[in-house]
Residue frames as a rotation matrix with the C-alpha (Angstrom) as fourth column:
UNK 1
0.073 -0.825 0.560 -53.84
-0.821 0.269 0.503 85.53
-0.566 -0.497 -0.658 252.35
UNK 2
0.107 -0.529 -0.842 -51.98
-0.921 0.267 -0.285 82.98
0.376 0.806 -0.458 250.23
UNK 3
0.895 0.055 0.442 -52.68
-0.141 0.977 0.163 78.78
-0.423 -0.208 0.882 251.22
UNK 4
-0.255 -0.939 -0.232 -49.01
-0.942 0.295 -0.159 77.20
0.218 0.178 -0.960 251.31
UNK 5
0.955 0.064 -0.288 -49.71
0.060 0.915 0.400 73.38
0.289 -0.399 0.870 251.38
UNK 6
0.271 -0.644 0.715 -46.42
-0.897 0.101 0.430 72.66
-0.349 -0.758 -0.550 253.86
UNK 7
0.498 -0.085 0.863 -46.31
-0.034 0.992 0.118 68.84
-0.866 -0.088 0.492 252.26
UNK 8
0.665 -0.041 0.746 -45.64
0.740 -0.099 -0.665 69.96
0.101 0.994 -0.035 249.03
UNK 9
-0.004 -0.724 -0.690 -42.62
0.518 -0.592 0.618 71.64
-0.855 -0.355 0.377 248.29
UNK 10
0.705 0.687 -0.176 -42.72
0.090 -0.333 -0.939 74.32
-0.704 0.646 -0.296 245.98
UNK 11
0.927 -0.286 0.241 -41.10
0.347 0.416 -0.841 74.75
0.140 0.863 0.485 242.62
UNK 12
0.701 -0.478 0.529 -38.88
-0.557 -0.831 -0.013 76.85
0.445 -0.285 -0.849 243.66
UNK 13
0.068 -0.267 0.961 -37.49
-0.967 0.220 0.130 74.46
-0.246 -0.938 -0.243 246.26
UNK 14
0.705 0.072 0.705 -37.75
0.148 0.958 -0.246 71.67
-0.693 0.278 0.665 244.47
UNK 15
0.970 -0.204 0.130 -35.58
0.110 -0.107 -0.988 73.30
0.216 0.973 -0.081 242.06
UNK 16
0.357 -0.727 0.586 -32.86
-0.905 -0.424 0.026 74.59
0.230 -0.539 -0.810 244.39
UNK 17
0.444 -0.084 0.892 -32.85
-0.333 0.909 0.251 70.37
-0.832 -0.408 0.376 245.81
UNK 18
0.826 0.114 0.552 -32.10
0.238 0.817 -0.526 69.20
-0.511 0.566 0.647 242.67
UNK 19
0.534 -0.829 0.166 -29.44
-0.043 -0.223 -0.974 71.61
0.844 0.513 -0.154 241.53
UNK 20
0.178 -0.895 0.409 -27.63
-0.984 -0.169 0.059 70.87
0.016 -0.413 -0.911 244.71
UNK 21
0.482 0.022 0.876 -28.38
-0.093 0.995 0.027 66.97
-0.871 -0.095 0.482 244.61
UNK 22
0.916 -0.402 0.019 -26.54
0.083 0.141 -0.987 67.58
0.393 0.905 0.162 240.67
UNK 23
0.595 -0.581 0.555 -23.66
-0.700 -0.714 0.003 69.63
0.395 -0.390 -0.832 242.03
UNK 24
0.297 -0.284 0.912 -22.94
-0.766 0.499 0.405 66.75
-0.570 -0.819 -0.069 244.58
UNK 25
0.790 0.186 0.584 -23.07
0.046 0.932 -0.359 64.03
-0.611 0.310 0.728 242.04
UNK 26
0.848 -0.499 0.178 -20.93
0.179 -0.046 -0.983 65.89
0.499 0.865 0.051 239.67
UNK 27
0.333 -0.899 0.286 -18.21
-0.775 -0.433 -0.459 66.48
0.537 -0.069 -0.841 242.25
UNK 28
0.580 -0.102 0.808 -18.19
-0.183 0.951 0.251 62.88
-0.794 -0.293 0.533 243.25
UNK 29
0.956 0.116 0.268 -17.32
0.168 0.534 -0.828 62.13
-0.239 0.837 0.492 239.50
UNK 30
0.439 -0.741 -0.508 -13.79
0.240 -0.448 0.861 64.46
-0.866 -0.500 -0.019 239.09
UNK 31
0.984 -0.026 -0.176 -13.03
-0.176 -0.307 -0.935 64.06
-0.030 0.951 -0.307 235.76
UNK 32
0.547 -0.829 0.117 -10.32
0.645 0.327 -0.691 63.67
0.535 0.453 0.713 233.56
UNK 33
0.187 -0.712 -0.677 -6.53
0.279 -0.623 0.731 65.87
-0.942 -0.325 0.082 236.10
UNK 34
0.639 -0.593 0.490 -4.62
0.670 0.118 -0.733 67.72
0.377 0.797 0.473 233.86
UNK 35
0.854 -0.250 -0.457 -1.65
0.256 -0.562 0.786 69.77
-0.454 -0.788 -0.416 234.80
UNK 36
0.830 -0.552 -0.077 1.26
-0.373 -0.449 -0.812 71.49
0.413 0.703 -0.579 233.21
UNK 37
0.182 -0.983 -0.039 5.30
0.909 0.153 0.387 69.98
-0.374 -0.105 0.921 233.16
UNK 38
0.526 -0.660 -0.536 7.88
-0.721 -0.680 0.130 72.23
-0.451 0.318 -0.834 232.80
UNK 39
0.721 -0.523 -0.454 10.81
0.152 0.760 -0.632 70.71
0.676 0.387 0.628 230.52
UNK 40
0.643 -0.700 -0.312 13.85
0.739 0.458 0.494 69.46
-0.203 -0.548 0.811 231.27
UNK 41
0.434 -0.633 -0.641 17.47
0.166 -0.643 0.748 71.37
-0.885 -0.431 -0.174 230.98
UNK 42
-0.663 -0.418 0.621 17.58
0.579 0.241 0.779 70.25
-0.475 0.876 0.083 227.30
UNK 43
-0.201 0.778 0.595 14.06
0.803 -0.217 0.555 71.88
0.561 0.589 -0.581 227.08
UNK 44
-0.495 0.422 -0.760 13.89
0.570 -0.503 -0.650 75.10
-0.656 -0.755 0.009 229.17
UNK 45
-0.409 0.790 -0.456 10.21
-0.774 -0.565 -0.285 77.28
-0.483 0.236 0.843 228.38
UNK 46
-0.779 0.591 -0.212 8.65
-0.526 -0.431 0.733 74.28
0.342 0.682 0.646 227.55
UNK 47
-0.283 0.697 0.659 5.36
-0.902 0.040 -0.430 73.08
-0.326 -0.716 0.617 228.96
UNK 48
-0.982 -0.025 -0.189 3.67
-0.063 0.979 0.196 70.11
0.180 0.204 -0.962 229.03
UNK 49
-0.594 0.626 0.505 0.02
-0.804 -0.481 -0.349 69.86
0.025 -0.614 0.789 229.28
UNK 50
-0.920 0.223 -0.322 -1.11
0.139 0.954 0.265 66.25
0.366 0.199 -0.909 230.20
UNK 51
-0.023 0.974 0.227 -4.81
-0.985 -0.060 0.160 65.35
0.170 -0.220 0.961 230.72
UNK 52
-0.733 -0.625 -0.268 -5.21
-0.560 0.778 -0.284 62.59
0.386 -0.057 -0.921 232.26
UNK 53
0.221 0.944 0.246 -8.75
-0.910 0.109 0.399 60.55
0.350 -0.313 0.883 232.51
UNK 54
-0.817 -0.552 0.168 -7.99
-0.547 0.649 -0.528 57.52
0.182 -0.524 -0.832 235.00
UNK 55
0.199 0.872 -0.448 -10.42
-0.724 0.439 0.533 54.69
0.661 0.218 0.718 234.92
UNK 56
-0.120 -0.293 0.949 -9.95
-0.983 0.171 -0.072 52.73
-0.141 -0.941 -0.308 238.38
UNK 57
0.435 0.425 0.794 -11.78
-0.521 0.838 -0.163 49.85
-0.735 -0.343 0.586 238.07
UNK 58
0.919 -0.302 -0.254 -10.37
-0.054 0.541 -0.839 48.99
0.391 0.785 0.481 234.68
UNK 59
0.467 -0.859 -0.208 -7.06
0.405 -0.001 0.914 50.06
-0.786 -0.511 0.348 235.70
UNK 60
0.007 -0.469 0.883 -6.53
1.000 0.007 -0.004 52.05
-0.004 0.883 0.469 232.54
UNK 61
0.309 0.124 -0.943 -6.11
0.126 -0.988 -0.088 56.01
-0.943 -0.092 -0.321 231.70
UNK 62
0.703 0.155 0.694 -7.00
0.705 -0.280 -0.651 57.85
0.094 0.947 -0.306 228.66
UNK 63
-0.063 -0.864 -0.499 -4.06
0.837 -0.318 0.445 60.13
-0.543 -0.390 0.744 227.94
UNK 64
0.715 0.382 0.586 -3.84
0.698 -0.447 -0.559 63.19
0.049 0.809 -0.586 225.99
UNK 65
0.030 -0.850 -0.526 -0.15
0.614 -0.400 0.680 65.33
-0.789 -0.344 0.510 225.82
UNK 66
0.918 0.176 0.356 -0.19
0.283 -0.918 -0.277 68.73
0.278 0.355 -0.892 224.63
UNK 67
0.183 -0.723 -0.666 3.64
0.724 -0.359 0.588 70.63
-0.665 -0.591 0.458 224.36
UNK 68
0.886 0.017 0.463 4.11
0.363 -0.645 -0.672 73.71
0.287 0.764 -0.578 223.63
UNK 69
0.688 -0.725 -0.037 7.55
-0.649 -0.591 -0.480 76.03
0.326 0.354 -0.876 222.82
UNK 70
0.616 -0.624 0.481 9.54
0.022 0.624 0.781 73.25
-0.788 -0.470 0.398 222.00
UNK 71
0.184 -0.266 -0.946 12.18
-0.817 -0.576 0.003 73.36
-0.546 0.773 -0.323 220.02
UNK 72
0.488 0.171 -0.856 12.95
-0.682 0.687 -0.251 70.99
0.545 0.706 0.452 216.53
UNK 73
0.951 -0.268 0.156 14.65
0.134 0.809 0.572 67.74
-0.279 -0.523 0.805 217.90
UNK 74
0.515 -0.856 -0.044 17.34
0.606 0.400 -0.687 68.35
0.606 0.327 0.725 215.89
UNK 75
0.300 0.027 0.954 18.13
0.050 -0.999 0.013 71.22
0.953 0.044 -0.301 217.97
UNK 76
0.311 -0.569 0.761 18.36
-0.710 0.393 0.584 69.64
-0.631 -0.722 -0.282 221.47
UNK 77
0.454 -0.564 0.690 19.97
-0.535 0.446 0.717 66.87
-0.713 -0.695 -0.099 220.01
UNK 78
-0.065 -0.693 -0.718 21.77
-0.727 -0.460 0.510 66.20
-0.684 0.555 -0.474 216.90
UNK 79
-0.788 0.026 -0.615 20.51
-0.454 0.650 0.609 63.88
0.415 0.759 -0.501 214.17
UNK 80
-0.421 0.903 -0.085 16.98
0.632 0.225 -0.741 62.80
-0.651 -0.365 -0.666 216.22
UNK 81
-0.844 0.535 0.046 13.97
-0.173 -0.352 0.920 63.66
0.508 0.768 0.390 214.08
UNK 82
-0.063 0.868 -0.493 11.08
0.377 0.478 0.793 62.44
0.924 -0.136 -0.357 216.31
UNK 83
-0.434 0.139 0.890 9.55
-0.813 -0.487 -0.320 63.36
0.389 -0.862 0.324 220.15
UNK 84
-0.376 0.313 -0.872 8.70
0.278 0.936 0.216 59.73
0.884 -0.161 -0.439 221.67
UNK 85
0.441 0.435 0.785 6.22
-0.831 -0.134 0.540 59.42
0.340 -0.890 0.302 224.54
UNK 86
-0.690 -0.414 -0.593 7.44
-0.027 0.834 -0.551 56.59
0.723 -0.364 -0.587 227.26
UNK 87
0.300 0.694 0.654 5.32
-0.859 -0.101 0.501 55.05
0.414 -0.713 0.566 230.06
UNK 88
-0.424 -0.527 -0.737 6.10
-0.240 0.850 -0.469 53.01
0.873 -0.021 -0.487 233.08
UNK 89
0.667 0.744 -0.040 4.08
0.033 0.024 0.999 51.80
0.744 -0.668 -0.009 236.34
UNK 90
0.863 -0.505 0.007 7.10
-0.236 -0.390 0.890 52.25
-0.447 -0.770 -0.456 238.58
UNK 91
0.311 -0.913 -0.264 10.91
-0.949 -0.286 -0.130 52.61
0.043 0.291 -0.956 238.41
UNK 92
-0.200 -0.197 0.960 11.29
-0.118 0.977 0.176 48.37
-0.973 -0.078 -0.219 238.53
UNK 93
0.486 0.561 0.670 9.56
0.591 0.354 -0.725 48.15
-0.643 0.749 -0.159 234.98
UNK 94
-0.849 -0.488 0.204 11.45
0.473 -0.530 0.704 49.48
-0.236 0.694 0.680 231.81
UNK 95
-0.292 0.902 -0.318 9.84
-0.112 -0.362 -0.925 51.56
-0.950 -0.235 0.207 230.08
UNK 96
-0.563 -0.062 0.824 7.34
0.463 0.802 0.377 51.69
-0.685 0.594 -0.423 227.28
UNK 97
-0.946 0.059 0.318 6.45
0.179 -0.722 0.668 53.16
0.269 0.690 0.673 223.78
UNK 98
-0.221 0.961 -0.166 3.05
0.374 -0.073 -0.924 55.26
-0.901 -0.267 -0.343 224.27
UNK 99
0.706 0.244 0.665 3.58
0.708 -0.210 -0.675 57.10
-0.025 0.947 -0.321 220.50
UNK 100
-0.495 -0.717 0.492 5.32
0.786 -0.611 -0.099 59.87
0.371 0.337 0.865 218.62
UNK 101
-0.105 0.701 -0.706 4.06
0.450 -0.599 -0.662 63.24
-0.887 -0.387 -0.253 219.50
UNK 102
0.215 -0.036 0.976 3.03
0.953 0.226 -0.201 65.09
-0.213 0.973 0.083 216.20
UNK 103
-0.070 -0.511 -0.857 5.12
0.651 -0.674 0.348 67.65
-0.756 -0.534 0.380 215.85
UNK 104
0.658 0.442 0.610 4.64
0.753 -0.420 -0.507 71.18
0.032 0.793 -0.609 214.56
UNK 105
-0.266 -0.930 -0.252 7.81
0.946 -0.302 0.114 72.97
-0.183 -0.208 0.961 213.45
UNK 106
-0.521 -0.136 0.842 6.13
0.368 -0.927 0.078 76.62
0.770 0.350 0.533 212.67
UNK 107
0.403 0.467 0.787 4.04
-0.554 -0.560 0.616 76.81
0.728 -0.684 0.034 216.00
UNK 108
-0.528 -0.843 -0.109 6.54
-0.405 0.362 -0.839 74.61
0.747 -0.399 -0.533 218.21
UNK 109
0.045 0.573 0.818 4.03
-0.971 0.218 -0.099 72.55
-0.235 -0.790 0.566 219.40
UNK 110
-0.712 0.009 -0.702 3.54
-0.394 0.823 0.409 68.61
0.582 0.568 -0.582 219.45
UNK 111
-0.248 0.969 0.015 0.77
-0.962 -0.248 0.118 66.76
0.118 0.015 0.993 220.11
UNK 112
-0.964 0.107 -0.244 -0.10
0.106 0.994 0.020 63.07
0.245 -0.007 -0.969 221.31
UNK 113
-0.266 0.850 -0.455 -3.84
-0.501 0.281 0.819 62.44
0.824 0.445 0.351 219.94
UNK 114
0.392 0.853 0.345 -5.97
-0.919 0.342 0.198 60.90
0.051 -0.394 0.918 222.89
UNK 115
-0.316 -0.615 -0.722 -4.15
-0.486 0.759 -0.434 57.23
0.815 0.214 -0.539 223.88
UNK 116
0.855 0.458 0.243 -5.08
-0.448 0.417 0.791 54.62
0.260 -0.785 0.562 226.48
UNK 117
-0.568 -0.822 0.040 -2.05
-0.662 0.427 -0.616 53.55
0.489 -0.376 -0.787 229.01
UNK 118
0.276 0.510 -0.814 -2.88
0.126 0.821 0.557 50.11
0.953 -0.256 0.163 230.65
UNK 119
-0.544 -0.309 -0.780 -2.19
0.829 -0.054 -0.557 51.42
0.130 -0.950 0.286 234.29
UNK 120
0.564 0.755 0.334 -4.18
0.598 -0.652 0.465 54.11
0.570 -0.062 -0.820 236.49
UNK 121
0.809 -0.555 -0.192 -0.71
-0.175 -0.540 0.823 55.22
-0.561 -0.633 -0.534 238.08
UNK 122
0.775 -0.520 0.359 2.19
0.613 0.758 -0.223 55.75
-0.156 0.393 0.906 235.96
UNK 123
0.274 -0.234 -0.933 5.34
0.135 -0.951 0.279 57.91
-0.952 -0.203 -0.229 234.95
UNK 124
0.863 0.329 0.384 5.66
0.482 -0.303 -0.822 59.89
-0.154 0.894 -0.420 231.86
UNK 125
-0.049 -0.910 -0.411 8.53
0.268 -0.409 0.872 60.69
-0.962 -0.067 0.264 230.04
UNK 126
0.956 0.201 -0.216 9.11
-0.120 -0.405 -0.907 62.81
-0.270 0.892 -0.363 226.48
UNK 127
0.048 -0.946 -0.321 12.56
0.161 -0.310 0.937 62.37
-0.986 -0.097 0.138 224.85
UNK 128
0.329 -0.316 -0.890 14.30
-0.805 -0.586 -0.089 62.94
-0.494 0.746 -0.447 221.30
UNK 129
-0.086 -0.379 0.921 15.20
0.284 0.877 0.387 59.96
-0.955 0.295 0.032 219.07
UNK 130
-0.797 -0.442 -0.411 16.54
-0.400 -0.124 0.908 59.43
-0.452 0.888 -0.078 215.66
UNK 131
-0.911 0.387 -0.141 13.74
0.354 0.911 0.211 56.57
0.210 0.143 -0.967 215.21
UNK 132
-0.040 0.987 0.154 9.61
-0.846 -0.116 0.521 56.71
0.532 -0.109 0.839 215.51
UNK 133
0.663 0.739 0.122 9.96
-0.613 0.442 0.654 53.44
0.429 -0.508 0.746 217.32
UNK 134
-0.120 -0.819 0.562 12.97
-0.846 -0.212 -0.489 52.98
0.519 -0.534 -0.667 219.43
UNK 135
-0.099 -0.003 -0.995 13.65
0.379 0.924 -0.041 50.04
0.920 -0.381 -0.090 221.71
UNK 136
0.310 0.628 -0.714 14.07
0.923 -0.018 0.386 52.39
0.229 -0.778 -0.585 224.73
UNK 137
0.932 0.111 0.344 14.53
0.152 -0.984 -0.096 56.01
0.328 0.142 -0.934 225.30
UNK 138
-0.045 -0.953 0.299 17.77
0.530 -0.277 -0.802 58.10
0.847 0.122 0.517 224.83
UNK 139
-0.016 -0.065 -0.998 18.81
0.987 -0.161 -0.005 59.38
-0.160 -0.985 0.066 227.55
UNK 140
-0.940 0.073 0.333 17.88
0.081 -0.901 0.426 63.28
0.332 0.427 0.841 225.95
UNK 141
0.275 0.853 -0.443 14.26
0.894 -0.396 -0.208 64.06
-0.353 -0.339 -0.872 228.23
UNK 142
-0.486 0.438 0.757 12.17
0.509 -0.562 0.652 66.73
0.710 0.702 0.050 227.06
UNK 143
0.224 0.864 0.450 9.57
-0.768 -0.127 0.628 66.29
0.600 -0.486 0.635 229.69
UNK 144
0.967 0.240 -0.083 9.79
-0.124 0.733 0.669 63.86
0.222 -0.637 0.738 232.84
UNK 145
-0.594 0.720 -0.359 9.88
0.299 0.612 0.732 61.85
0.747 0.328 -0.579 234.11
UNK 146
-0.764 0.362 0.534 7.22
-0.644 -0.487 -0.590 62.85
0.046 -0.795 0.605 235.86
UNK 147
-0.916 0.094 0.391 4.29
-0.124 0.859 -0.496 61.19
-0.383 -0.503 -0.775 237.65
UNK 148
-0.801 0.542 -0.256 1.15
-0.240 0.103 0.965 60.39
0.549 0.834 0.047 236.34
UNK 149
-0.858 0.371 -0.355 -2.18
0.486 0.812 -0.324 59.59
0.168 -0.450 -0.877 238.35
């Protein structure tokens, strides 16, 4: 017959404790949301995939905007050349430049590279402009606005 010291958990058990004591910790943490927009009526089939990593205490979120089957700008709207991102902490606050997305015209996709917004709740908007750094967005949405958080 086999001697179990009882005080001493075995490895076994000690192992099983620790990958649920991880588990817990890591679903405390949550990670970066990310979730898919549909466009607007200027944009219909295309998506949006934002990622959004939201840093409370600072009050800041890392951004990251992924669209895909969109078409050229000139296309929804007639002499625009660019896809501006906009961001605003509520509908009281104009809004403001977050970047261009970097558009690709043979896989109809654009891209906004990793950015930091200075709010951990905000809305997001995509439109069309002639410009790379507008004063404030044309009324032509892409994407939004939609909420952020």
């Amino acid at each position: 017959m086999k001697h179990v010291d009882a005080r001493r958990p075995s490895g076994r058990r000690t192992g099983l404790l620790l990958g649920l004591l991880a588990s817990m910790a890591l679903a405390g943490c949550g990670g970066p949301s990310e979730r898919v927009v549909q466009g607007t009526q200027l944009a219909p089939g295309t998506d949006a995939h934002i990622t959004a990593d939201i840093n409370s205490d600072a009050a800041t979120t890392r951004l990251a905007v992924d669209v895909v089957h969109l078409a050229p700008p000139e296309r929804i709207q007639a002499g625009s050349k660019h896809f501006v991102v906009w961001q605003r902490p509520s509908s009281e606050i104009p809004w403001r430049r977050v970047g261009v997305l970097d558009y690709d015209a043979g896989n109809r996709g654009g891209k906004l590279v990793e950015t930091t917004v200075p709010y951990a709740s905000f809305e997001l908007l995509i439109t069309v402009e002639q410009q790379m750094s507008p004063q404030f967005p044309s009324s032509a949405a892409v994407i939004g606005p939609t909420s952020v958080e």
